[in-house]
N, C-alpha and C positions, 0 to 999 in steps of 0.2 A: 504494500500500500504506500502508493509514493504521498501522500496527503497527511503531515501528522493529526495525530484526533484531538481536539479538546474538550468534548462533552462527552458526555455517554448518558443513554435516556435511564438507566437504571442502576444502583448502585448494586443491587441482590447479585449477580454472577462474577462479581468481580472481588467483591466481601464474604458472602453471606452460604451456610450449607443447614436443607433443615431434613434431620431424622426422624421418620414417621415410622408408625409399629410396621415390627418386621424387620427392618432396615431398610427401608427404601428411602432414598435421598432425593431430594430437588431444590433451587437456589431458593427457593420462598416458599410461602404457603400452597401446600397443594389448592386451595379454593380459588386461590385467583392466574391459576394456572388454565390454558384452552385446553390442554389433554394432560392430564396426568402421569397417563401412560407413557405417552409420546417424549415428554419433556423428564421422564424422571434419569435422574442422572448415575444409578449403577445401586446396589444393594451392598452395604457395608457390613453383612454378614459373609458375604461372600469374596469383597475387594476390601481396601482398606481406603484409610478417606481421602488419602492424597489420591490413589487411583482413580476414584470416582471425581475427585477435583478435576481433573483434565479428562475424562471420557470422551467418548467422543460424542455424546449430546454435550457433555458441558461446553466443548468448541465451537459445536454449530451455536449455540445460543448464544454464546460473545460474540460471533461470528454477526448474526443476527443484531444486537444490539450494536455493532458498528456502523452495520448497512441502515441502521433505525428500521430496518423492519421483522417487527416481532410479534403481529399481529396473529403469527402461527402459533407463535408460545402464550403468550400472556391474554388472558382475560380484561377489559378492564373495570367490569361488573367487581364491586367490592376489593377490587385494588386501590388503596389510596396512592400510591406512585403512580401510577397511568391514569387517573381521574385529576391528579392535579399538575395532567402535565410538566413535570418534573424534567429538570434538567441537570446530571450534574457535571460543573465547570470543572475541571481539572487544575484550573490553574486557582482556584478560588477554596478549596474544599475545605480549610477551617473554619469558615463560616458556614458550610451547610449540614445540615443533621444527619446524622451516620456519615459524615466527610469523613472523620476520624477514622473509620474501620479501613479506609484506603492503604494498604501499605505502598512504601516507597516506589518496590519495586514492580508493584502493579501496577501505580500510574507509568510507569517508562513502558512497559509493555503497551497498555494502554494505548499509549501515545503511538506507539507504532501499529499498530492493530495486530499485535501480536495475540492470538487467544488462549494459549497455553500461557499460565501462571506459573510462578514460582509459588513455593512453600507449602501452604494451610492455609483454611478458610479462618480470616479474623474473628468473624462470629460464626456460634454452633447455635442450632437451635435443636435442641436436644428431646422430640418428642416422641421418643421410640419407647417409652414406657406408661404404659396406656394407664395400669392399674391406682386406682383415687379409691378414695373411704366415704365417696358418693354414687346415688342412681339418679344423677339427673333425666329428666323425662326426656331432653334432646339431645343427649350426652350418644356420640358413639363405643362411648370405651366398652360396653356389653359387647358390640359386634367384633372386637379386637381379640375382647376376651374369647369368644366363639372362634372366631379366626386361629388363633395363636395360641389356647390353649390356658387352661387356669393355674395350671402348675408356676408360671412365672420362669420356669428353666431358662427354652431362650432368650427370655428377654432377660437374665440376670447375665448370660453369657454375651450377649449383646451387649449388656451396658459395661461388663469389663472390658472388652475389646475397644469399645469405644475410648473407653478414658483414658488406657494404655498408650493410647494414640495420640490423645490430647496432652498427656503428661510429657510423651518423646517429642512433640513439638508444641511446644507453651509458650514460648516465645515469639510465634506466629501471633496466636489467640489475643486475642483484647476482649470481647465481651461471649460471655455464654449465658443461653437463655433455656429456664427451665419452668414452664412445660406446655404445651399447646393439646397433650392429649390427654394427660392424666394430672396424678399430683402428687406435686415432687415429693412433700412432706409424707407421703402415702407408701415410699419403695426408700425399703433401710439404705439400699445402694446410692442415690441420689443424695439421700441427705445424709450420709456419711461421705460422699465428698464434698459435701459444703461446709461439713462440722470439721472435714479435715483434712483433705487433699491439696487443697486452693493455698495454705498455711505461707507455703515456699513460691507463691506466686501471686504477689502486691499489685499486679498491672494490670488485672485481669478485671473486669468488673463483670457481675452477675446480675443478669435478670430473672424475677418468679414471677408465674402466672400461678394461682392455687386459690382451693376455695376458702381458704383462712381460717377452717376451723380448729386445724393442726397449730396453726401457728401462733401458739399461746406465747406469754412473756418468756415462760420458761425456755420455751424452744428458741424464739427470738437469740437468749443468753449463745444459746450453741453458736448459731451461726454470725454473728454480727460482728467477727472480725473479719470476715470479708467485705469486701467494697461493693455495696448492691447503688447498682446504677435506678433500678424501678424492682418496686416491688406492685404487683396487680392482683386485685383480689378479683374474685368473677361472684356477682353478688344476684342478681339477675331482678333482685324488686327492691323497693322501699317500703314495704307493705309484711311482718313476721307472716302473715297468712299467706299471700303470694309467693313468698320465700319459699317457705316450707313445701308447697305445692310442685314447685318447679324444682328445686335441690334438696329430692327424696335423704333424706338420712340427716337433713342439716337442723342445726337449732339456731333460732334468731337471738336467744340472749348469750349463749357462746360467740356467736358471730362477732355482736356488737363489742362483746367485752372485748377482743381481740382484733376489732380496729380500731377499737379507742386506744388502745395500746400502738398500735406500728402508728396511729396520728399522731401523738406524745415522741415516738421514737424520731417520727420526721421531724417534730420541730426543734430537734437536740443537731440534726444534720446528717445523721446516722447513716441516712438511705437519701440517695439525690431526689426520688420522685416517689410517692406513695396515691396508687390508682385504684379506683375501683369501677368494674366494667361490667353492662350490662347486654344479655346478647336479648336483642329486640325481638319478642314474639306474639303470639292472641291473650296469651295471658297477661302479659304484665307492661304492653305500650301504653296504656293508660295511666301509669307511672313514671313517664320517662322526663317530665319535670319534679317530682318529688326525686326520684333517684338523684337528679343534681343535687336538690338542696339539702338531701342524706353526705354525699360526697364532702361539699362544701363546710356542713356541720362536723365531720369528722377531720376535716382539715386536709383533704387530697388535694393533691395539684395537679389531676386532672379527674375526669369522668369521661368514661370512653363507651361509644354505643355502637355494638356491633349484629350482626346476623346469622343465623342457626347454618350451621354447615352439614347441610343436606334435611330432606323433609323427614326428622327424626321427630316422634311424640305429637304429630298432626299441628305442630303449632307454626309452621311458616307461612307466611302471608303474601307472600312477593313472586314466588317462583310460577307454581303451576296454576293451583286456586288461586287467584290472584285477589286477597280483600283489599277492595278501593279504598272504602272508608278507612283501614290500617294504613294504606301508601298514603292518604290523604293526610291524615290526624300524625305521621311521620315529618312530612314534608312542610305541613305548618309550625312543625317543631323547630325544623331547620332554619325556619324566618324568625322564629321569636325570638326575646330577648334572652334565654335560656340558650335557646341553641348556636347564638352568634358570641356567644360570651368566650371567650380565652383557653377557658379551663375546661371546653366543654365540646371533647371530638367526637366530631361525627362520620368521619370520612370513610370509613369502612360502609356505611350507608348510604352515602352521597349520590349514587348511581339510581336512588329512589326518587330523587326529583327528576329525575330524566322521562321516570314514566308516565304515560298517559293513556288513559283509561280508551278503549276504543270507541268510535264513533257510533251512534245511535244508529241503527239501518233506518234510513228517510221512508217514509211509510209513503205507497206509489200513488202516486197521482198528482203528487207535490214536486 
């Protein structure tokens, strides 16, 4: 490529590796990927993750993201990088969010339109262990468990191979994020490398998604000499009734007590960001301005609203039954003074203003 590059429409193939149950890999979330299948980038039960880093889908997709067209890969229903037309500068990147995950020697590649990287993926997003101490109603971890087996074997074999890896190359790594499928507090191996592994490695900073009820003071003591860049709780109402409904096994006065705690923890500095995230469904959108002002009460520095991945527990709105009045009562959300507020993302949802309801059939004779 005689043309050096200075942009790239995405940071995820050049940063970012996320392991879903099984082992199957791809640069970002499988939901805002076009084929899953097509785009997934090798099985790290079977390769190891430098291998799978340079595959050869991983090449065509840099490949792809030079040419800026990736229309084949990426989705951009419920991507907030491709909804907010994202660009990122090369020459600019400490100023832009996840700029940091760039190593040096990927922007020179880069710039060449070199596709093959050097090293390890800066960020892991580490979701190859499904098993949590909930049944939520739209939770897939049940299908995982049926998939892969109750014993937990390979995934216990799974998660040592993985960290083995991570430990032989930590020096790449700058941020790991734990969990998009399960919860982390929930598998002794997870939270024993957070109580202990990370000890010999200061640079690294860690993200948790989890449903908080693990994460009492106590627990908190274990892990809190590590650097947690966010910590995200998945709360799903403002309402103990609505709660309990949606996050089978959960109790709302454990919950509460145990985000008034990680709110208190943030304002010592402990933790850079403390979130709590609701995924938007028939039960509980009619909450989705209390949910803020639950957030804001507890002292988050953000509130994040997102969308059920896949039509689990009959509660999605948006996909196939399409309920107007949900896309509507969303979409006036995004106008209000709730929705436009700082602390208050909606971008995983964004692609719900887009749509519109179909047109009346004109009844003939008119």
């Amino acid at each position: 490529m005689d043309i050096m590059l200075s942009t790239v429409p995405c940071d995820y193939p050049f940063t970012s590796m996320t392991i879903g149950p099984g082992g199957d890999c791809w640069f970002c979330c499988p939901e805002w990927i076009a084929n899953r299948e097509k785009a997934c980038l090798g099985n790290v039960l079977t390769s190891s993750i430098k291998e799978v880093w340079n595959s050869s889908t991983a090449l065509a997709i840099r490949r792809a993201m030079y040419d800026n067209d990736i229309d084949q890969w990426c989705r951009k229903k419920g991507c907030p990088v491709r909804h907010a037309n994202a660009v990122f500068e090369l020459d600019s990147l400490s100023t832009q969010r996840r700029g940091e995950l760039f190593d040096e020697s990927t922007v020179a590649r880069i710039r060449q339109g070199t596709p093959t990287l050097e090293g390890f993926p800066s960020y892991l997003n580490l979701g190859h262990d499904y098993r949590c101490n909930l049944k939520c109603i739209m939770c897939a971890s049940p299908l995982y468990t049926k998939q892969y087996g109750n014993h937990g074997l390979s995934v216990d074999q799974l998660t040592e191979k993985i960290f083995a890896e991570i430990t032989a190359n930590i020096q790449w790594v700058r941020r790991i994020y734990f969990s998009v499928f399960g919860d982390p507090f929930a598998s002794k191996r997870l939270l024993m490398f957070m109580q202990r592994d990370l000890r010999g490695a200061s640079h690294v900073e860690l993200e948790v998604l989890t449903n908080g009820l693990l994460l009492t003071p106590k627990m908190w003591k274990s892990i809190a000499h590590n650097r947690f860049r966010a910590i995200r709780v998945s709360v799903d109402g403002a309402r103990r009734e609505t709660y309990e409904k949606i996050r089978l096994g959960g109790r709302w006065k454990t919950l509460m007590h145990n985000l008034t705690h990680l709110g208190e923890v943030r304002r010592t500095d402990s933790i850079e960001s403390f979130e709590i995230t609701m995924t938007v469904m028939k039960l509980n959108y009619r909450e989705m301005y209390e949910f803020f002002d639950l957030g804001m009460k507890l002292g988050c520095d953000c509130v994040s609203y997102q969308y059920i991945m896949g039509d689990l527990g009959n509660q999605d709105f948006w996909r196939q039954d399409i309920d107007w009045n949900i896309v509507g009562f969303v979409r006036e959300f995004f106008n209000s003074e709730t929705g436009r507020n700082p602390r208050c993302y909606v971008e995983y949802l964004r692609h719900i203003a887009e749509m519109t309801p179909p047109r009346a059939t004109a009844a003939r004779g008119t």
